[in-house]
C-alpha positions in Angstrom: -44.0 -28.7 -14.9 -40.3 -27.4 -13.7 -38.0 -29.9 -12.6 -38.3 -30.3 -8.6 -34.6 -28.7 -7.5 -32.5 -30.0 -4.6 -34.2 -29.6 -1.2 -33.2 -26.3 0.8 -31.5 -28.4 4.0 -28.9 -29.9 1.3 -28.0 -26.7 -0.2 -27.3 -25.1 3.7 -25.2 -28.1 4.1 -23.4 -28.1 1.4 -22.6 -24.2 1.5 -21.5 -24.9 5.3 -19.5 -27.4 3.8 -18.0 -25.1 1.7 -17.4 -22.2 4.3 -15.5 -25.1 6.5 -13.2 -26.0 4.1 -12.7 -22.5 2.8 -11.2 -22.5 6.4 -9.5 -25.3 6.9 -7.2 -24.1 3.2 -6.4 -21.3 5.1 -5.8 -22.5 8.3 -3.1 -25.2 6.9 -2.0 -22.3 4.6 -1.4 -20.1 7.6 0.4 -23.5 9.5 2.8 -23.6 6.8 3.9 -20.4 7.1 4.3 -20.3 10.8 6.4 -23.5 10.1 8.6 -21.9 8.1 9.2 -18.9 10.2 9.8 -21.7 13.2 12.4 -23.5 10.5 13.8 -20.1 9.7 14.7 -18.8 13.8 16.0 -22.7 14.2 18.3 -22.1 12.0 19.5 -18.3 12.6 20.0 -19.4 16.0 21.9 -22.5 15.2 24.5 -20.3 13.4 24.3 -17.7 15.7 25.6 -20.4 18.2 28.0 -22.0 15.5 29.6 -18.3 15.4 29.4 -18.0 19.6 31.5 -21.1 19.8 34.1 -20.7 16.9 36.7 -19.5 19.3 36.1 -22.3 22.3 37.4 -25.7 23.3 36.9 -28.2 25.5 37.5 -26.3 28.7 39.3 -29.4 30.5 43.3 -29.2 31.8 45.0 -30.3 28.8 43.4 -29.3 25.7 45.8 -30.1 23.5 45.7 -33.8 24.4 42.0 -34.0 24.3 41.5 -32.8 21.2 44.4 -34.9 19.6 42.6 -38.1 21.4 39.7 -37.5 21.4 37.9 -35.3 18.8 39.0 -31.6 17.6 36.3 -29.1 19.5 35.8 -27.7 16.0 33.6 -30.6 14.8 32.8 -32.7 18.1 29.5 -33.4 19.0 29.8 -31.5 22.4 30.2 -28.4 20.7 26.9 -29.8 19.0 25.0 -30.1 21.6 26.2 -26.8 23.1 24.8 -24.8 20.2 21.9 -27.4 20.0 20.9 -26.2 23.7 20.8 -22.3 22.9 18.9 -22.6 19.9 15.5 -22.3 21.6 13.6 -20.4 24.4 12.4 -22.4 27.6 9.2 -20.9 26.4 9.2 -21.3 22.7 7.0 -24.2 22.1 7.7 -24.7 18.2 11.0 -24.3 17.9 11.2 -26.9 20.7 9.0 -29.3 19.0 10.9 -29.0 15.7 14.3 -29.0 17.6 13.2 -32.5 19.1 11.8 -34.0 16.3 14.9 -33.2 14.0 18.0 -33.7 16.2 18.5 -36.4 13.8 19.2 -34.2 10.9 21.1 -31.9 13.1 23.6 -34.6 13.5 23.5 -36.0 10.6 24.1 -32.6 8.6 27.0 -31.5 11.6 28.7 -35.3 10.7 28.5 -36.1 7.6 26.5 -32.7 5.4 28.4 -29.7 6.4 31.2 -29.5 4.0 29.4 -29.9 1.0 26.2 -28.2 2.1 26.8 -25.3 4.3 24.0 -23.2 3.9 22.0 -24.9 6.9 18.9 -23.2 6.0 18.8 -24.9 2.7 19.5 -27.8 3.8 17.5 -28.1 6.4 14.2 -26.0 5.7 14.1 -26.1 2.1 15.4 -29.8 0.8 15.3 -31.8 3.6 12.1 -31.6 5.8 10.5 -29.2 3.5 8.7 -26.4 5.3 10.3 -23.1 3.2 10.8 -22.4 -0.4 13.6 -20.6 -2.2 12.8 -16.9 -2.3 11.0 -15.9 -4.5 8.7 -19.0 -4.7 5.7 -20.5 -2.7 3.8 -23.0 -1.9 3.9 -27.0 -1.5 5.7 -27.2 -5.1 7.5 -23.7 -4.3 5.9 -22.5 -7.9 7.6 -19.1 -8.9 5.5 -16.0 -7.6 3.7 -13.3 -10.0 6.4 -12.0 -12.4 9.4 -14.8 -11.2 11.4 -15.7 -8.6 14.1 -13.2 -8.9 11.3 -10.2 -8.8 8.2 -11.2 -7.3 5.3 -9.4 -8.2 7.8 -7.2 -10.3 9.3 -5.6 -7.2 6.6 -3.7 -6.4 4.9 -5.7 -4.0 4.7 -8.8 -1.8 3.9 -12.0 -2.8 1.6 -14.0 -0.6 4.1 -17.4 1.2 7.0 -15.9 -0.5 9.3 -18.1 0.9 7.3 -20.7 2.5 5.0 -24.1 1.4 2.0 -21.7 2.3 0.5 -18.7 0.9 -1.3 -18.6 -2.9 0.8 -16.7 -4.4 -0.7 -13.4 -4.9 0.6 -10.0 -4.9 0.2 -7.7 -2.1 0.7 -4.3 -3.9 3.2 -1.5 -2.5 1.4 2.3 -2.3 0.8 3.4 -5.7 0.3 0.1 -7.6 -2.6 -2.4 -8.6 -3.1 -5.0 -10.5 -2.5 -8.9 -10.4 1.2 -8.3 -11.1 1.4 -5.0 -9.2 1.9 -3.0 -13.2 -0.7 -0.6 -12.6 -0.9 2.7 -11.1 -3.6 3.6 -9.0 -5.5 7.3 -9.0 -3.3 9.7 -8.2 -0.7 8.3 -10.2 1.3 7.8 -13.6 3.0 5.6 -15.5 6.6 7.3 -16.0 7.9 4.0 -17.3 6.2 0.9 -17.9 6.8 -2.9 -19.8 5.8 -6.2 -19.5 8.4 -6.6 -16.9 8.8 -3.5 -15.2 6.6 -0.4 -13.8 7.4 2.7 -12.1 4.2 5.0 -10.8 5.3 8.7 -10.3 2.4 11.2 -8.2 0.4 13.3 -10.6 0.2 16.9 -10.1 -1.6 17.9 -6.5 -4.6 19.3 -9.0 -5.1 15.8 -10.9 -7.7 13.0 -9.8 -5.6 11.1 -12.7 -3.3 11.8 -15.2 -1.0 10.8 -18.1 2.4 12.9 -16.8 3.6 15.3 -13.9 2.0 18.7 -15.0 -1.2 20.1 -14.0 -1.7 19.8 -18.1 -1.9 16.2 -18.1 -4.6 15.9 -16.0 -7.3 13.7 -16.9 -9.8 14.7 -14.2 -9.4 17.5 -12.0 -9.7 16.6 -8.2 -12.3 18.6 -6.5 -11.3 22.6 -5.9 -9.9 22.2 -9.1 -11.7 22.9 -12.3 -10.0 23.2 -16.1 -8.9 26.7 -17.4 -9.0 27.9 -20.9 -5.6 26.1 -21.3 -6.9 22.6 -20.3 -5.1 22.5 -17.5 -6.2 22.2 -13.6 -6.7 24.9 -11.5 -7.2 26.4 -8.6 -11.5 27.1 -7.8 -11.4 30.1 -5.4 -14.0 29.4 -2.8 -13.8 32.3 -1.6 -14.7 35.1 -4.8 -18.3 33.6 -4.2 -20.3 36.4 -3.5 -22.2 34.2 -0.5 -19.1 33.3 1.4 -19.4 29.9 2.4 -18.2 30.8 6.4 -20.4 32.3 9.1 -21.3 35.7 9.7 -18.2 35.9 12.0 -15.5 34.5 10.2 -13.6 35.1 7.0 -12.8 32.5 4.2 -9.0 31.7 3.4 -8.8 30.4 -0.2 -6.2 27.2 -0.5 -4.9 25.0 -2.8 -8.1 22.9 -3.8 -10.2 23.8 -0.9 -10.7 26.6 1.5 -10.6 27.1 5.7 -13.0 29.6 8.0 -11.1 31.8 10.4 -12.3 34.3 13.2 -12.8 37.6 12.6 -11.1 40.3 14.9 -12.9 40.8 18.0 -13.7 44.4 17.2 -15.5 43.5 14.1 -18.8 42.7 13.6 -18.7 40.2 10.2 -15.1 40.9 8.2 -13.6 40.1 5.1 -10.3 39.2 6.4 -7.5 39.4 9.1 -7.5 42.4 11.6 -9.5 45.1 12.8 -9.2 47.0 9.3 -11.0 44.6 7.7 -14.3 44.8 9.4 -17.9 45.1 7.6 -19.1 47.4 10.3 -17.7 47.4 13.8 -18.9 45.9 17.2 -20.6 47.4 19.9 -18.2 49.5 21.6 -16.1 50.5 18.9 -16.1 53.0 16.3 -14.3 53.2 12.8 -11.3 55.7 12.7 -10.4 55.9 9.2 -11.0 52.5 8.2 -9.8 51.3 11.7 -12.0 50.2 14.3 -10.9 51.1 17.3 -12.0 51.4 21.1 -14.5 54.0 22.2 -13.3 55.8 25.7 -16.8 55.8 26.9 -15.1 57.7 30.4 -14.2 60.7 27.9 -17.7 61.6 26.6 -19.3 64.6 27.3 -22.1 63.1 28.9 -21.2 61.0 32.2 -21.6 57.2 32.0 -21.1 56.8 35.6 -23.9 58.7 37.5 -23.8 57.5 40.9 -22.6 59.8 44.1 -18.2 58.7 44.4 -18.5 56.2 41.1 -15.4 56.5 38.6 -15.1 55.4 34.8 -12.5 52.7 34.3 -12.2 52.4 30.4 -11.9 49.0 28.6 -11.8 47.3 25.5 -15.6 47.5 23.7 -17.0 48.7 27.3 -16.4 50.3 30.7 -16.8 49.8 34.4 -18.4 52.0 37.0 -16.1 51.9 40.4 -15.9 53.3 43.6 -13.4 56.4 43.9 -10.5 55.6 46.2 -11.4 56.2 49.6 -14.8 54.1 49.3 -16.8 51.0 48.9 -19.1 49.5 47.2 -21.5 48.3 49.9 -25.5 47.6 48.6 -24.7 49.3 45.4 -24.0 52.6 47.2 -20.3 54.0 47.6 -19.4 54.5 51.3 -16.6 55.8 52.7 -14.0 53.1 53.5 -13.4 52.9 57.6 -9.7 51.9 58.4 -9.4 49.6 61.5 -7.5 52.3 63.6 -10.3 54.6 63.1 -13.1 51.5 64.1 -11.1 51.1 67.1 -11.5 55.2 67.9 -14.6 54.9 67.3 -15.7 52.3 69.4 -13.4 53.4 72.3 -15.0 56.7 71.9 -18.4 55.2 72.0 -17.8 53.2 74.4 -16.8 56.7 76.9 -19.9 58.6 75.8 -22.2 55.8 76.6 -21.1 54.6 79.9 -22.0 55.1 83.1 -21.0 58.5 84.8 -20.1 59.4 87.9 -22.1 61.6 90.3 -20.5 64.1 92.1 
């Protein structure tokens, strides 16, 4: 008899477990990040202020005497506070927080730090209340990212809380590389140099899926509309030498580099093999070939009469005609009728008008 197992309701809970701690990791993770990007504007807005007020004083009536009595502006704690005041926005909620639980070490480092420690950043963010890393380094022991601190992930990618006591460490290739330690190449893509250090991925030819150098000879695998030639080397497929083309009736194939692209034939033709009305399989309706040409038939010049009806005209067109009244008439019920001006509709109504009225008696 098997060994009863642990009942179903504690493995869900313990996977939900799980899950939720999976979560919180990377929620702090994340919080540590955003901490040090809150350290980090502190502090390039503290010496952005520092810089604004290099060239200020106290502003009173006799600056000379106030700074020999009382403080030089240089180091003073209102200069201090000034800068303190325009490190944050009104609406930045973080920085505020941080500003106002650290004014301390503000003052301390304006006071007594400075001098020997003038990188604030460093200072403040890195050794003091610990919420950044050196670059280079991540994490809550700021451990060395993939490949060390001075290249992380071998310069050819990002390490994950570079910089910050967050993050895991892990590289974030740039396009073109893989791997843990961002050494690889992906498809597409060589190895033109390549160490235990150091990696630089170069494009293969357009023809190669992958390959071991730039020519369309060091193809390992063709890409598709490629195929190998009698030289090993990847080339072209010609869509269009198949004797089925692979476009409609009505268009024409284009052969390209790895594929191939369906265009319209002329509107003259009726199927084609390429561009223009001399390249027609047979010609469409209302056009004739003229030595290898398709051109317009003027149905209005055959011998036999198109248009039949009593004061029609031929009007020639492209592929067709029209039937039209002559000048001097309209179409009116499908019959041509003479066209009455309004001068004459006004004769004839006047003169209507005296040979159906009333006469006289003498």
């Amino acid at each position: 008899m098997l060994p009863a197992g642990p009942p179903l309701q504690l493995l869900r809970l313990l996977s939900c477990v799980t899950v939720i701690l999976l979560v919180q990791v990377t929620s702090a993770k994340r919080d540590l990040k955003k901490a040090c990007n809150t350290c980090q504007q502190v502090t390039d807005n503290f010496n952005k202020g520092f810089e604004r007020t290099a060239n200020q004083n106290f502003g009173g009536g006799n600056t000379a005497w106030e700074e020999r009595t009382l403080a030089k502006y240089e180091t003073s704690e209102i200069r201090l506070m000034e800068i303190l005041e325009g490190v944050c926005d009104s609406s930045s909620f973080e920085c505020n927080r941080m500003l106002e639980e650290h004014e301390d070490h503000f003052e301390t480092w304006w006071f007594k730090r400075k001098t020997k420690h003038p990188d604030l950043h460093k200072w403040f963010c890195i050794d003091t209340i610990k919420t950044c890393c050196p670059n280079g380094t991540y994490g809550p022991d700021c451990k060395a990212c993939v490949g060390g601190s001075e290249w992380p992930c071998h310069g050819n990618g990002q390490c994950d809380g570079d910089g910050t006591r967050g993050g895991d460490g892990k590289c974030s290739c740039d396009d073109a590389y893989k791997g843990d330690s961002c050494l690889d190449c992906i498809d597409g893509y060589f190895n033109e140099v390549r160490n235990d250090t150091f990696s630089l991925c170069t494009v293969c030819h357009t023809s190669c899926k992958t390959c071991a150098g730039a020519t369309n000879q060091d193809c390992d695998e063709c890409k598709d509309g490629w195929e190998d030639d009698d030289q090993e080397a990847c080339v072209d497929v010609n869509e269009c030498s198949a004797d089925a083309s692979p476009c409609g009736e009505e268009k024409y194939c284009v052969n390209t580099d790895g594929s191939y692209s369906c265009a319209a034939c002329d509107g003259v033709c009726s199927g084609c093999t390429g561009a223009g009305a001399d390249k027609c399989r047979a010609c469409a309706g209302g056009y004739e070939d003229t030595e290898g040409t398709c051109t317009d038939i003027d149905e209005c010049s055959q011998p036999e009469p198109v248009c039949t009806e009593e004061h029609e005209q031929c009007v020639n067109t492209k592929g067709s005609h029209v039937c039209s009244c002559a000048s001097g008439y309209e179409e009116q019920e499908g019959e041509c009728v003479p066209t009455l001006h309004p001068e004459k509709e006004e004769e004839s109504e006047a003169s209507g008008a005296t040979t159906d009225g009333p006469h006289e008696e003498l």
